[in-house]
C-alpha positions in Angstrom: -3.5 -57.2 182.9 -4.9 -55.8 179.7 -7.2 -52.6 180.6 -9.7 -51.2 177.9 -10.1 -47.4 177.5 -13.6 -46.7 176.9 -16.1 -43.4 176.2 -19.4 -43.5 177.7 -22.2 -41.3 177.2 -23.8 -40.2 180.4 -28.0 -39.9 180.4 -27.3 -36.2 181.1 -24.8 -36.0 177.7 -21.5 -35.9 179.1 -19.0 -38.3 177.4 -16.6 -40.4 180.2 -13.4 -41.1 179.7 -12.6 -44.4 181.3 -10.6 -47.7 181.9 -11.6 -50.9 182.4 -9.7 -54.0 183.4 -10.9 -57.0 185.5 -14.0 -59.2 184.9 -17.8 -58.3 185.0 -18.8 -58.3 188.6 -18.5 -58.2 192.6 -16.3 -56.2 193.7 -16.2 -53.5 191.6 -13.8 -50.9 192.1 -14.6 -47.1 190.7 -11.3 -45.0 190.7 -11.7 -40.5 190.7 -8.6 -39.0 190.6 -7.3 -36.0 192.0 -7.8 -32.5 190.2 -6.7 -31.5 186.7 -5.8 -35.2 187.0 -6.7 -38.1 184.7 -7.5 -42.1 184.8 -3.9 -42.6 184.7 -3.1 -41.2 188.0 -4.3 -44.9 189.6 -2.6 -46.5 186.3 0.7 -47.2 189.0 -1.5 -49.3 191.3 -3.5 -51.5 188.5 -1.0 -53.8 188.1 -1.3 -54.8 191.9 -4.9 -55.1 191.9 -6.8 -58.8 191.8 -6.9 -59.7 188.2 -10.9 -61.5 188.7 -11.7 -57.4 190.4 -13.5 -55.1 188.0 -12.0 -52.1 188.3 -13.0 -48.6 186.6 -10.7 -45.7 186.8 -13.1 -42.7 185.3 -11.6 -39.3 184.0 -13.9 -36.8 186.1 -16.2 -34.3 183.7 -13.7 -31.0 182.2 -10.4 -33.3 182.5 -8.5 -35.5 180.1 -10.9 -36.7 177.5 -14.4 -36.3 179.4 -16.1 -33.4 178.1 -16.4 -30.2 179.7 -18.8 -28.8 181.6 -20.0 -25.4 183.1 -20.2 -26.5 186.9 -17.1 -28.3 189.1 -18.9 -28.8 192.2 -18.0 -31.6 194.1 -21.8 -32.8 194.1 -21.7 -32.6 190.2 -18.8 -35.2 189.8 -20.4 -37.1 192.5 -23.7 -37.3 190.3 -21.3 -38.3 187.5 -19.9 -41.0 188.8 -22.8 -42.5 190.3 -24.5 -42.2 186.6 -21.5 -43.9 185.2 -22.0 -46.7 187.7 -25.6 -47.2 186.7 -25.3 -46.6 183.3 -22.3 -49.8 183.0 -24.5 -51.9 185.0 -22.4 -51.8 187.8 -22.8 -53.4 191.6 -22.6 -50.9 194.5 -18.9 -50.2 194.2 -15.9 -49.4 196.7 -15.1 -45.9 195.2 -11.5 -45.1 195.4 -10.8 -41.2 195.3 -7.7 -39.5 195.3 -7.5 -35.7 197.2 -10.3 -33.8 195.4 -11.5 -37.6 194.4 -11.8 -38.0 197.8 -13.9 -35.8 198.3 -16.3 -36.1 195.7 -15.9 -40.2 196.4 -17.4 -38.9 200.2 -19.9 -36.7 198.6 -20.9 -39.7 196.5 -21.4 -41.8 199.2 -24.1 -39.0 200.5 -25.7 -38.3 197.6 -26.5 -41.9 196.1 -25.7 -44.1 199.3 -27.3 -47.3 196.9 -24.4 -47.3 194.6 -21.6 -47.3 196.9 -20.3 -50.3 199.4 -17.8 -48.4 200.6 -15.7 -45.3 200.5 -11.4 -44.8 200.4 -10.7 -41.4 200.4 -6.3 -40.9 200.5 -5.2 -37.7 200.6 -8.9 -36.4 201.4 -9.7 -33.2 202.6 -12.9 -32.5 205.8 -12.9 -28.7 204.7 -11.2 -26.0 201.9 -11.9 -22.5 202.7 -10.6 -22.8 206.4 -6.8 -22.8 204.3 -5.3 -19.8 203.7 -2.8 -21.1 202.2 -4.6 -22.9 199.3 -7.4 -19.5 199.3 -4.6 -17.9 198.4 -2.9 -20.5 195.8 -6.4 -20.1 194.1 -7.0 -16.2 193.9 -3.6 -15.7 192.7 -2.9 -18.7 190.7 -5.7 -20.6 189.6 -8.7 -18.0 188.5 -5.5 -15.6 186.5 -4.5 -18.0 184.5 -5.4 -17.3 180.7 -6.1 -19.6 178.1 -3.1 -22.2 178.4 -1.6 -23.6 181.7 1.7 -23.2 181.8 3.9 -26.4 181.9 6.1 -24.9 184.8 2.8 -24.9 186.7 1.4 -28.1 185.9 5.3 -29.0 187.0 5.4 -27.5 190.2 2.1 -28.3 191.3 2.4 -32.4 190.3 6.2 -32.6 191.8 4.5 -30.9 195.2 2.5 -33.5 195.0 5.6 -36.3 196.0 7.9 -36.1 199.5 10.2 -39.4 198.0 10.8 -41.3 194.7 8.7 -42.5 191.8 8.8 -44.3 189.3 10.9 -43.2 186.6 8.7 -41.2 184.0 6.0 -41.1 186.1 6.2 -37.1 187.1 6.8 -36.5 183.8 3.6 -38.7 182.4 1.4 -37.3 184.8 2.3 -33.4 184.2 1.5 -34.5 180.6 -1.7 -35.5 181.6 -3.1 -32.5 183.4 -1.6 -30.5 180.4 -4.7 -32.7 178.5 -6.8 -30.7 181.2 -8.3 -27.0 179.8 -7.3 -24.0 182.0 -11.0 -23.5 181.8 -11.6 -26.9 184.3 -8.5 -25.8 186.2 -9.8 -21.8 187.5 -13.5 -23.6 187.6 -12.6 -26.8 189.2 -10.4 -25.1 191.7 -12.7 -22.1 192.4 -15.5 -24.2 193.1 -13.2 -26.0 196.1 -14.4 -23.1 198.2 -17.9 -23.4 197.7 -18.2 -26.7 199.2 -18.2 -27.3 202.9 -19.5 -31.0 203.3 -18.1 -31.2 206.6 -21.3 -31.3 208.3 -22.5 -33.7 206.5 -20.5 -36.9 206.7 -22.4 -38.4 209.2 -24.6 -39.5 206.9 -21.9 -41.9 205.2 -22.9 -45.0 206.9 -20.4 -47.7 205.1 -16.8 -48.4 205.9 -14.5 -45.7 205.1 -10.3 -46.2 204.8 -8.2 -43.0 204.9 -4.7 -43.7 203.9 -2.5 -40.7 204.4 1.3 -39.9 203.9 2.7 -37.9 206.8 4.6 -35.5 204.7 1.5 -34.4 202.7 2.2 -30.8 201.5 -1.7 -30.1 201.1 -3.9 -32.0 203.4 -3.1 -31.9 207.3 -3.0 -33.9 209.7 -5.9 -32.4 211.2 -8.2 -32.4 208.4 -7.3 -36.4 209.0 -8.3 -36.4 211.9 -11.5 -34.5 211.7 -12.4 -37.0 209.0 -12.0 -40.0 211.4 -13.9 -38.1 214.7 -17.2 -37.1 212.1 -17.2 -40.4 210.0 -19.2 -43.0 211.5 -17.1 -46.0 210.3 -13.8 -44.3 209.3 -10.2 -46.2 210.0 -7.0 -44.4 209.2 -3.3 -46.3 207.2 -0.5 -43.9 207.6 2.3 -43.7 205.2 5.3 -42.2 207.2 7.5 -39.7 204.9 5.0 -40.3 202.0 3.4 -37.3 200.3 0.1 -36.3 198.9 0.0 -38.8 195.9 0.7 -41.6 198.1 -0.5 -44.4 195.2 2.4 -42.8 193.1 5.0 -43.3 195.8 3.7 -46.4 197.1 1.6 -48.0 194.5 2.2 -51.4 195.4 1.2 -50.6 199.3 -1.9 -49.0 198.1 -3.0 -52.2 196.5 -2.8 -54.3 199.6 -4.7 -51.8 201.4 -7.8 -51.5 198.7 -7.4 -55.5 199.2 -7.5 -55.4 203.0 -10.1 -52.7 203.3 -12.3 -54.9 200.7 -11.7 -58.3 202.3 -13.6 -56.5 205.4 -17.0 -55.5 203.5 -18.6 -58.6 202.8 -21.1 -59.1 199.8 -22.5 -55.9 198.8 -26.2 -55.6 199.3 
């Protein structure tokens, strides 16, 4: 499948990073990775995907080679990826987000509920400041770091990331890949995970949501899962047992036939 790596100027003036592959059309798939993460971290499941889908994996504003910005909420990338759907002329799109792309993929779906047909969030989070644990990973990691981040960091945090094997090379390219990502996006991005409590508020999402989940995820629990599902209107759950957090590294192929599934069960988009 030949994919086509694009820049396009938002109406607001940031510059997206993206990839293309598939033809014009219905369905469209939009892809938002995971933090300090780029397009590539969905570049494992493309190759398992439809070839007549269009699918668009964007690299979120501050990451890769989008341009930066001075706010990382998660309603700011959701107003950038429904621009970027708008300004390619896109259908209402399933929007695929990984961990904090999951997020902003739900936060998308409440913000501009016209440009989305449906919602899967893997690895997704219903809350951040109610985890001590990841409070205190960013007070004492993320908003010290200086002006370069560290490749032992970027190494640590990616392989946390996996509870089985990969594809050979693919740690390696992905740690590369959030090197591409300034420390500045890293302490902003990060720090404004605790400013963001959407919780009460996905109610409102009112299409079909999937939530695949590995069962040895390392950051997002079980019961953030499972608040997901009880406060979603439409939510359904696919487990990966002894998978980790970047479930569409370990199980790539897997992945695929879900985003096929879930999409065979939406219909035409209106």
């Amino acid at each position: 499948m030949h994919i086509t790596l694009r820049h396009v100027r938002l109406p607001g003036g940031l510059t997206i990073e993206c990839a293309e592959q598939g033809r014009r059309g219905s369905p469209a798939l939009l892809l938002l990775h995971g933090i300090t993460d780029t397009w590539r971290s969905f570049e494992p499941v493309l190759p398992w995907l439809p070839p007549d889908w269009h699918v668009v994996s964007m690299t979120q504003r501050g990451h890769g080679g989008s341009s930066s910005a001075t706010s990382y909420r998660t309603r700011d990338f959701a107003a950038d990826a429904a621009a970027l759907v708008a300004t390619l002329g896109l259908p209402p799109v399933v929007v695929v987000g990984h961990s904090m792309g999951a997020v902003n993929a739900l936060r998308m779906a409440i913000d501009h509920p016209a440009a989305v047909h449906g919602v899967v969030a893997a690895g997704g989070f219903a809350s951040f400041s109610d985890k001590p644990g990841l409070v205190d990973f960013i007070h004492s990691q993320m908003l010290t770091l200086g002006e370069q981040v560290p490749r032992e960091l970027a190494e640590a945090f990616q392989h946390d990331t996996v509870a089985g094997p990969v594809a050979p090379g693919l740690l390696e390219t992905m740690v590369d890949e959030c090197l591409r990502t300034p420390a500045a996006t890293w302490r902003g991005a990060f720090a404004a995970l605790l400013e963001d409590d959407f919780s009460a508020e996905l109610h409102k999402i009112q299409v079909p949501v999937l939530l695949p989940w590995g069962d040895a995820d390392a950051f997002s629990p079980a019961s953030d899962q499972q608040r997901l599902q009880r406060q979603l209107p439409r939510a359904t759950r696919a487990v990966y047992p002894g998978v980790g957090h970047a479930l569409h590294w370990e199980q790539p192929h897997r992945f695929a036939d879900d985003l096929i599934r879930f999409e065979q069960t939406l219909g035409v988009p209106c």
